[in-house]
DRENMI-980657 format. One record per atom (N, C-alpha, C): x, y, z; residue in three letters. Coordinates in steps of 0.2 Angstrom, whole numbers, plus 5000, padded with zeros to 4 digits. Example, Ala and Ser with C-alpha at 12.3 -4.5 7.8 and 13.67 -1.06 7.14 Angstrom:
506649725039ALA/506249785039ALA/506649845039ALA/506449895035SER/506849955036SER/506450005039SER/
***
This chain:
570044696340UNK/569444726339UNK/569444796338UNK/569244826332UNK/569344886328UNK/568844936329UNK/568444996332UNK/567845016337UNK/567945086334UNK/567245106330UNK/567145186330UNK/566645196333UNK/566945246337UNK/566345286341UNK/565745336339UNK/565145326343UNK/564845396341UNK/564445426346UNK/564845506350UNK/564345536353UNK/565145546357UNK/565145626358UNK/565645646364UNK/565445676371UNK/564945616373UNK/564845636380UNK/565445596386UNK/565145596392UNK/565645566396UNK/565445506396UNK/565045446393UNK/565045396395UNK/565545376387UNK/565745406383UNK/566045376378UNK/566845376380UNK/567045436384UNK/567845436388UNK/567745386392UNK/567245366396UNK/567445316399UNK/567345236397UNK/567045236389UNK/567145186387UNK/567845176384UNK/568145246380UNK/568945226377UNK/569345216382UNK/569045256389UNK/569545206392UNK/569445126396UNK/568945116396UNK/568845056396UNK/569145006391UNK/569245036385UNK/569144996377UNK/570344976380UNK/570545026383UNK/571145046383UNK/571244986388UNK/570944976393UNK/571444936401UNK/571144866396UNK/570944846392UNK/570744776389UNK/571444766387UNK/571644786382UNK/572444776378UNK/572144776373UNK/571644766369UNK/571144726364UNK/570544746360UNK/570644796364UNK/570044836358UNK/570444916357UNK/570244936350UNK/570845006347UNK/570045026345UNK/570045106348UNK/570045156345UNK/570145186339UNK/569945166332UNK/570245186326UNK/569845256323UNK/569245276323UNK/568945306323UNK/568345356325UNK/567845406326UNK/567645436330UNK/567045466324UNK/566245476325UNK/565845526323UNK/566045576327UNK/565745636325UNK/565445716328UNK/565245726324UNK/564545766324UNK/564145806319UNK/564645886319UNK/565045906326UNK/565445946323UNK/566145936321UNK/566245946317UNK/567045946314UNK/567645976320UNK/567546026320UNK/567746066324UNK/568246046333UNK/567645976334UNK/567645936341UNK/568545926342UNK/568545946348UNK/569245906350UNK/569445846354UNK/568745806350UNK/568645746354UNK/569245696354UNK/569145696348UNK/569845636343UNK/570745646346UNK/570645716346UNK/571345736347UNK/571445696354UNK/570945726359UNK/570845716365UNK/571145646368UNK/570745596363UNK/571045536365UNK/571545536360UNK/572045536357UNK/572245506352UNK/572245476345UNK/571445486345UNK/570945446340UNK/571145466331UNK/571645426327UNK/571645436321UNK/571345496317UNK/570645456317UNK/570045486312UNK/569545526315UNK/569245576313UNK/568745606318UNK/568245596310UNK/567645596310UNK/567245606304UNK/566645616306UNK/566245686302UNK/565745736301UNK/565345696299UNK/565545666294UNK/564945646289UNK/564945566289UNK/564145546290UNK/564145486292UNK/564145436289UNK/564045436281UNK/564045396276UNK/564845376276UNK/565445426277UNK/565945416276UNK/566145386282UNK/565945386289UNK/566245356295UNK/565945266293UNK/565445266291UNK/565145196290UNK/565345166285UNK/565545176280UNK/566145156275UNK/566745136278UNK/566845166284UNK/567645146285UNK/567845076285UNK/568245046282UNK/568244986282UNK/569044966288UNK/569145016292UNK/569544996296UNK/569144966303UNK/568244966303UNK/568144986311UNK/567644916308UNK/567744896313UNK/567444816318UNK/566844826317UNK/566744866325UNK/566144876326UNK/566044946330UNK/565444966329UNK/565345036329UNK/565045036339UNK/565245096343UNK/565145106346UNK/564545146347UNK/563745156351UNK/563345216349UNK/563145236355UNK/563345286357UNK/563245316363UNK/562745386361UNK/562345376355UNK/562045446354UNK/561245456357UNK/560945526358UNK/560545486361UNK/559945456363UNK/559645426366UNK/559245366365UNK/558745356360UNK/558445406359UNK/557845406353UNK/558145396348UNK/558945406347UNK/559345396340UNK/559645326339UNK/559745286344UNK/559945226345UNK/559945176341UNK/558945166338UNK/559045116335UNK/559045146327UNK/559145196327UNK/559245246317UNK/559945216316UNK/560545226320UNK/561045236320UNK/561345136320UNK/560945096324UNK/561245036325UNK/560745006317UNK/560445036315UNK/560144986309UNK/560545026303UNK/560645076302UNK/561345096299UNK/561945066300UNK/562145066305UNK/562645026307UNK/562744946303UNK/562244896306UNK/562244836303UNK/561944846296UNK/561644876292UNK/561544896284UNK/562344886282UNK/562844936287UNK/563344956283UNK/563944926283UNK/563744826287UNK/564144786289UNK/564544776294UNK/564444826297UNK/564744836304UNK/564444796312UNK/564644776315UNK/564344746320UNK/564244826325UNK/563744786331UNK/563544856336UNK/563944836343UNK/563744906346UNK/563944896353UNK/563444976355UNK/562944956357UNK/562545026358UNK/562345036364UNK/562345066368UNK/562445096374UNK/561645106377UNK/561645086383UNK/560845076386UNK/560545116386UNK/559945116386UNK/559345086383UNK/559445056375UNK/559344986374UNK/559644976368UNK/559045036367UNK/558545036364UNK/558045066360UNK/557545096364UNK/556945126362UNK/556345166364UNK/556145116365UNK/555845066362UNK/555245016361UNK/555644946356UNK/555044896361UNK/555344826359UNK/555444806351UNK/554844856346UNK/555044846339UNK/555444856337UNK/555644916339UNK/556244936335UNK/556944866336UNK/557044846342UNK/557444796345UNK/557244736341UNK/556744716340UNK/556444656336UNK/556844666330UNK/556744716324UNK/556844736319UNK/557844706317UNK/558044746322UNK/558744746324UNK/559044686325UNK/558744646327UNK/558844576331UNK/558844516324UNK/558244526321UNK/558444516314UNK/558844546310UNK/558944596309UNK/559444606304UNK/560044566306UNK/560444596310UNK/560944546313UNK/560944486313UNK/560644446314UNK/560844386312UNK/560644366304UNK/560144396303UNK/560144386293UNK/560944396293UNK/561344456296UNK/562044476291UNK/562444436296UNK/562344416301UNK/562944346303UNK/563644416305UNK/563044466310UNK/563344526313UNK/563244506321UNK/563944546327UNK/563744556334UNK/563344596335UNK/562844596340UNK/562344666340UNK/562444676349UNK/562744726351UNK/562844706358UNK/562544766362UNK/562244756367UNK/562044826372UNK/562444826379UNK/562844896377UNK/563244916382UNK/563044936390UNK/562844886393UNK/562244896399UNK/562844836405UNK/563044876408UNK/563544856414UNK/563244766417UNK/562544786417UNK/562344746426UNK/562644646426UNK/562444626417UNK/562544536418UNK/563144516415UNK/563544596415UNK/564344576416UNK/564744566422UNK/564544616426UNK/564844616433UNK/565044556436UNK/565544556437UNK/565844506442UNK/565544476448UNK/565344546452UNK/564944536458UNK/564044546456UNK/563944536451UNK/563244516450UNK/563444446451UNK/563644416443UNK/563744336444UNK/563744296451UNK/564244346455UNK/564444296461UNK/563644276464UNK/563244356463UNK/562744356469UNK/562344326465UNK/562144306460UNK/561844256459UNK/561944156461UNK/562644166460UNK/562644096463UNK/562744106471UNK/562444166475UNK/562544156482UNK/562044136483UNK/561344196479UNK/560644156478UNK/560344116485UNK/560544046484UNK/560144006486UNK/560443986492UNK/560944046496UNK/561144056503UNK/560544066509UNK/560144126505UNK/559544166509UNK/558844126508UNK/558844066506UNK/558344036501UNK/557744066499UNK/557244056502UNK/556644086495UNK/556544176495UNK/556744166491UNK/556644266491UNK/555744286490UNK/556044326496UNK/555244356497UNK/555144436495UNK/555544466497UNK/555744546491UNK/556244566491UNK/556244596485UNK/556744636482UNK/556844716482UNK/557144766486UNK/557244806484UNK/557944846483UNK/557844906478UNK/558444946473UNK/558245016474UNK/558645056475UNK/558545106473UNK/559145146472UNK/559145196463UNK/559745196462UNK/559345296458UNK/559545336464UNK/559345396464UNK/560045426464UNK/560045506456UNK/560445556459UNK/560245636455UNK/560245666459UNK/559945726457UNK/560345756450UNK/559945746445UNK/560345776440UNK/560545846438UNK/561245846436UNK/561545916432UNK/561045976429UNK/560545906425UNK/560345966419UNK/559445986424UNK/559445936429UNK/558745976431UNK/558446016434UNK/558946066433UNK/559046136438UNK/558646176431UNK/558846166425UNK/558846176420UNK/558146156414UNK/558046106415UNK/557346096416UNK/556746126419UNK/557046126427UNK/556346186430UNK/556646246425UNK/557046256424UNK/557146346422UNK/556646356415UNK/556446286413UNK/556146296406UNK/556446286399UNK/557046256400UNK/557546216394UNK/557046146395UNK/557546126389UNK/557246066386UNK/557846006385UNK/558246006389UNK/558845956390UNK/558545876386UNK/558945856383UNK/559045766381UNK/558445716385UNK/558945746391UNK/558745706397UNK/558045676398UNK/557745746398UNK/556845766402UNK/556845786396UNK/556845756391UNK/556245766382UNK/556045706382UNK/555345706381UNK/555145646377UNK/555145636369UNK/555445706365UNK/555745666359UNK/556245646361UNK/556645636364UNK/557345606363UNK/557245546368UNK/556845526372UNK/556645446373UNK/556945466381UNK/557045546384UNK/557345546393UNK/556745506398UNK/556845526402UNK/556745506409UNK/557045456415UNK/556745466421UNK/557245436424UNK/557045356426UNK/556345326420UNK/556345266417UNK/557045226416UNK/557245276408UNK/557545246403UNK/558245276405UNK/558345326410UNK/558945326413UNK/559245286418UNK/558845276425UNK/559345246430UNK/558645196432UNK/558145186429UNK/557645136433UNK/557945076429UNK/558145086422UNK/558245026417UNK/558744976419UNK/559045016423UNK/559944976428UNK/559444916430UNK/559144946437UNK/558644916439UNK/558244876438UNK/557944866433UNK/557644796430UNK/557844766428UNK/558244796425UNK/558744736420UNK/559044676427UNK/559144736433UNK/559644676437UNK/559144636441UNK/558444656439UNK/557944596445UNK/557844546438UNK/557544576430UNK/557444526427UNK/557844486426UNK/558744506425UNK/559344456423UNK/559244396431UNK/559144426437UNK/559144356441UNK/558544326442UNK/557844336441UNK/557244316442UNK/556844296435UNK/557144316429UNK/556444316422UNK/556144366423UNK/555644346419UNK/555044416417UNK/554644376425UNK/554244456424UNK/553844446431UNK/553044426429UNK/552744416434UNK/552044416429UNK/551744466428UNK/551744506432UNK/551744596431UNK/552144636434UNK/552144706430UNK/552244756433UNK/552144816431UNK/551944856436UNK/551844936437UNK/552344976437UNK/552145056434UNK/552545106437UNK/552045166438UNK/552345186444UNK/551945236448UNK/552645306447UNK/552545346444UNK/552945406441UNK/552745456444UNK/553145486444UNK/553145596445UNK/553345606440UNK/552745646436UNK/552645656430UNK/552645726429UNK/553145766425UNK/553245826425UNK/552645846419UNK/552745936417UNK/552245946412UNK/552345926405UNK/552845896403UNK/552945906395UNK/552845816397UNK/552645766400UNK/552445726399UNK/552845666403UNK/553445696404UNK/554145656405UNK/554245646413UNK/554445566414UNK/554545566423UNK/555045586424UNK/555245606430UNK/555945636433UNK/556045596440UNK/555545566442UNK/555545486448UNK/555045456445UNK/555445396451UNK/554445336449UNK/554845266453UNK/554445216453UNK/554345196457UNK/554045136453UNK/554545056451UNK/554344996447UNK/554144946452UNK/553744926452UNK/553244846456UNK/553344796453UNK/553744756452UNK/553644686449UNK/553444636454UNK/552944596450UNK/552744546453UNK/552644496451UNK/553144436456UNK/553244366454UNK/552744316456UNK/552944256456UNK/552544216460UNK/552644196466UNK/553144206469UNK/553344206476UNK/553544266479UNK/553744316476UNK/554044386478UNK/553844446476UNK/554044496478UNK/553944566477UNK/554444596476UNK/554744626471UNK/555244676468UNK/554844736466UNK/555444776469UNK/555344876470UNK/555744896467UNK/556044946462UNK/556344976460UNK/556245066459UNK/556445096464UNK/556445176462UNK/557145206460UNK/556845246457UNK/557345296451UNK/557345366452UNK/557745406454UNK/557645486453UNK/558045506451UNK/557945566445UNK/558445626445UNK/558145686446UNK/557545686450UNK/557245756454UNK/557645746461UNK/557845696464UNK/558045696471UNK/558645646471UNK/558845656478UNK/559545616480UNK/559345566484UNK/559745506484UNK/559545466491UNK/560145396491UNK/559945366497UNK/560545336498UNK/560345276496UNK/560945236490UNK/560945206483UNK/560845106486UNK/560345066485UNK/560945006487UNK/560344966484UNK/560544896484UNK/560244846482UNK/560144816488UNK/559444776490UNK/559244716494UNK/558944676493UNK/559144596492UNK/558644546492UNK/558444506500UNK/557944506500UNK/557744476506UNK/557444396505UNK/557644356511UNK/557344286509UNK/557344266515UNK/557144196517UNK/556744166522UNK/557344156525UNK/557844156524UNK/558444126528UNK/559144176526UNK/559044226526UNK/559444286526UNK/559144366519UNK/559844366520UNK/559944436515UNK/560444446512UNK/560244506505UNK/560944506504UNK/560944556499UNK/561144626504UNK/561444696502UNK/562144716497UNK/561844746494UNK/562444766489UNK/562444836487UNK/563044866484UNK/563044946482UNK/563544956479UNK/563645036477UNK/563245066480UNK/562545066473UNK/562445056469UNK/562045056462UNK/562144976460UNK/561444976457UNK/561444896452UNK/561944906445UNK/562144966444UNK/562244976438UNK/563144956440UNK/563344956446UNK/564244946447UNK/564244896452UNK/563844896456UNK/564044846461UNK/564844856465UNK/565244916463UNK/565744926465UNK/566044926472UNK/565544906478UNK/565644906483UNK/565544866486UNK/565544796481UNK/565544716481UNK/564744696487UNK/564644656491UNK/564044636493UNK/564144606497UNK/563744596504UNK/563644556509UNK/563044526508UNK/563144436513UNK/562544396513UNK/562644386518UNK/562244386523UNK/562044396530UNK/561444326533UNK/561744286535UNK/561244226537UNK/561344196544UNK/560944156548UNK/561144126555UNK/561644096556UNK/562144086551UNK/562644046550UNK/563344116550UNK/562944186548UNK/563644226549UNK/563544276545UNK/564144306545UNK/564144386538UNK/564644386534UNK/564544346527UNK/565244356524UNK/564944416520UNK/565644446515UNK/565844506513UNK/566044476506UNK/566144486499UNK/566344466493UNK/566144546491UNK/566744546485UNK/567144586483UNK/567544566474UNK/567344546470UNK/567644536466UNK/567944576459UNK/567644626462UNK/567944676456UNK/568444726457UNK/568944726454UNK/569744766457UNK/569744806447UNK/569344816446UNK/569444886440UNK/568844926443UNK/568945006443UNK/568545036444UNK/567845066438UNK/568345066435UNK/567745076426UNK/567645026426UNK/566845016424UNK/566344966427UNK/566344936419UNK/566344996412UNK/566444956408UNK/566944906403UNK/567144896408UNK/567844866408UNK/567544796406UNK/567044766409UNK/567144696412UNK/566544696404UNK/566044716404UNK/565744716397UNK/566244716389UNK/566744746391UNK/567144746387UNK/567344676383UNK/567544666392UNK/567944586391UNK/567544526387UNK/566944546389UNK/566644476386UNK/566444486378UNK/566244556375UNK/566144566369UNK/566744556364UNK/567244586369UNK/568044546364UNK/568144466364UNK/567944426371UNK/568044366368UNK/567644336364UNK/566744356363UNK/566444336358UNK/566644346351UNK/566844396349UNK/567144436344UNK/567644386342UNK/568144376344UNK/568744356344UNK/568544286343UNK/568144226347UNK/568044156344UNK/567344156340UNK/567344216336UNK/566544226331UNK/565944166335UNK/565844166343UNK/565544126346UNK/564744176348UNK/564244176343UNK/563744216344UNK/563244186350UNK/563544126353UNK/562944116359UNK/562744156364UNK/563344166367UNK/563244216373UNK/562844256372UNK/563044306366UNK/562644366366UNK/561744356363UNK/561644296356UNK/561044256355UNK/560744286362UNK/560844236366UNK/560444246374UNK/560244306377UNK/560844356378UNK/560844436380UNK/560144456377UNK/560244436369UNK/559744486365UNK/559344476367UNK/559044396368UNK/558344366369UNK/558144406378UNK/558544406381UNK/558444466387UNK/558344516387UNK/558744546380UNK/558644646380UNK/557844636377UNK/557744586374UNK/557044596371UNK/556544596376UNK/556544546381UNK/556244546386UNK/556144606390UNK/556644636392UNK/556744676397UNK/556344756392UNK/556544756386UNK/556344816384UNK/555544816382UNK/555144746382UNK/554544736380UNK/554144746390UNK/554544746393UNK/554544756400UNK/554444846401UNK/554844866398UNK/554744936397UNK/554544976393UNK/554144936389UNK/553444956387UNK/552844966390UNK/552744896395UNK/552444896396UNK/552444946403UNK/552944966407UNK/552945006412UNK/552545096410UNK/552845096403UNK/552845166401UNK/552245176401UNK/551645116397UNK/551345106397UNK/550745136404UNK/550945096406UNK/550645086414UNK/550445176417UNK/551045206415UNK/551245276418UNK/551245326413UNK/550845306408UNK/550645356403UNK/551245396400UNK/551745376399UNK/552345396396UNK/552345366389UNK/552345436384UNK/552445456377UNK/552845476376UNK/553145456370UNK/553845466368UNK/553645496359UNK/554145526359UNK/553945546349UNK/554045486345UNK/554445426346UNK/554345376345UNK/553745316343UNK/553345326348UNK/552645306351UNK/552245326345UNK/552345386342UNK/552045406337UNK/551745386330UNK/552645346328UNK/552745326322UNK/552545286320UNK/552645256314UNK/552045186312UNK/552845136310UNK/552945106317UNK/553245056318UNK/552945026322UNK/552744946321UNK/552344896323UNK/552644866330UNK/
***
């Protein structure tokens, strides 16, 4: 599987090296808006291209990697599939569940993969704790919380306008670290029958914490998010006949997970790669590989759900995007 990337932030190194410990997926070529970037060198990367009509032309690349940022997501993925290519776009697929819908068709009109690079219903140790499930039997709440005080929002109070905290560019710590989070109550539970979000709402409109409510028909799911504050990371499902804690984030599970019942305290651990995008990797090359579009058919039918979920939360908490604006249905 032949992969060009787009965007030279840190989640893209740590996807070529992800793409690297597979055996199976090559790095052939690289966007930058600057020419200049020593991104390509950096890894080893052949091609580096400036100009994006020629990177989409390349007929060496598979499928396109987009790691640009979020407000640009689905420009670049309906570009992408226009241009033959299959996707691999990095989470949040989109601002809003139309633009997802729109994509979702194209893609299957051109008998392309359209995949969103979001850790959680790959993980080893999600899967497991799903089938551990019905150890703790009827689950009664849910709580998550995957807070860490960001980089750039020192810089934010100083009055910049960072990616992150703009609402042109689709930031907050919704569509940043809360989205982990949904996605990992909606992949083991469905859509809820509702859900709130209670936010700290900065002045240019954008949250920087908040706080998700899901509610089911038997349970209560919580998920908080911050990149104003820090706090200590973990995942808890509660149920009538145990628990079962995990961490340290939804997004890795990389500190495998205990379930805890009258019967005793085991411990599972099934992940032995550190780079988390490792194991998303694996499945997008074996679909690839036996042109088998079911697994991912279902993912999409997900992201859809989960993103029309994030509508509705933004909703809820008065969060406007430059997006929100435009006349897309």
């Amino acid at each position: 599987m032949k992969i060009g990337t787009v965007g030279t932030n840190f989640i893209v190194d740590t996807f070529i090296e992800a793409a690297g410990k597979t055996g199976k997926a090559e790095i052939v070529a690289a966007y930058s808006r600057n020419p200049e970037t020593e991104f390509a060198k950096k890894h080893g990367i052949p091609k580096l291209y400036s100009d994006k009509e020629d990177f989409l032309n390349d007929g060496d690349i598979d499928l396109v990697y987009v790691a640009a940022p979020n407000s640009l997501h689905y420009a670049w993925s309906m570009d992408v599939l226009k241009a033959g290519r299959g996707v691999i776009c990095e989470k949040p697929f989109v601002s809003r569940a139309a633009e997802l819908e729109e994509l979702i068709a194209l893609a299957k009109k051109k008998g392309l993969f359209l995949f969103e690079a979001l850790t959680v219903p790959h993980l080893p140790n999600f899967r497991l704790i799903r089938e551990k499930l019905p150890l703790i039997g009827q689950v009664r709440f849910v709580q998550l919380n995957f807070s860490q005080y960001s980089s750039r929002y020192d810089a934010f109070r100083a009055g910049k306008n960072p990616n992150l905290f703009n609402p042109e560019f689709s930031g907050g710590a919704l569509m940043d670290l809360n989205y982990y989070n949904l996605c990992f109550i909606q992949r083991l539970f469905g859509v809820p029958e509702d859900i709130r979000y209670f936010a700290n709402i900065a002045e240019n409109g954008i949250d920087t914490s908040g706080l998700l409510v899901m509610r089911y028909g038997d349970f209560i799911a919580e998920a908080v998010a911050a990149k104003d504050s820090d706090s200590k990371n973990f995942v808890q499902i509660q149920g009538e006949r145990g628990y079962i804690s995990a961490g340290p984030t939804a997004s890795n599970l990389r500190d495998g997970f205990t379930v805890v019942t009258k019967a005793g305290t085991e411990n599972y651990n099934e992940q032995d790669c550190g780079n988390v995008l490792y194991y998303e990797l694996l499945d997008f090359i074996a679909d690839f590989e036996t042109g088998d579009s079911s697994r991912c058919d279902k993912a999409l039918a997900e992201a859809l759900d989960a993103a029309r979920l994030m509508d509705r939360a933004r909703k809820d908490a008065g969060i406007v995007f430059a997006v929100d604006k435009k006349n897309i249905r």
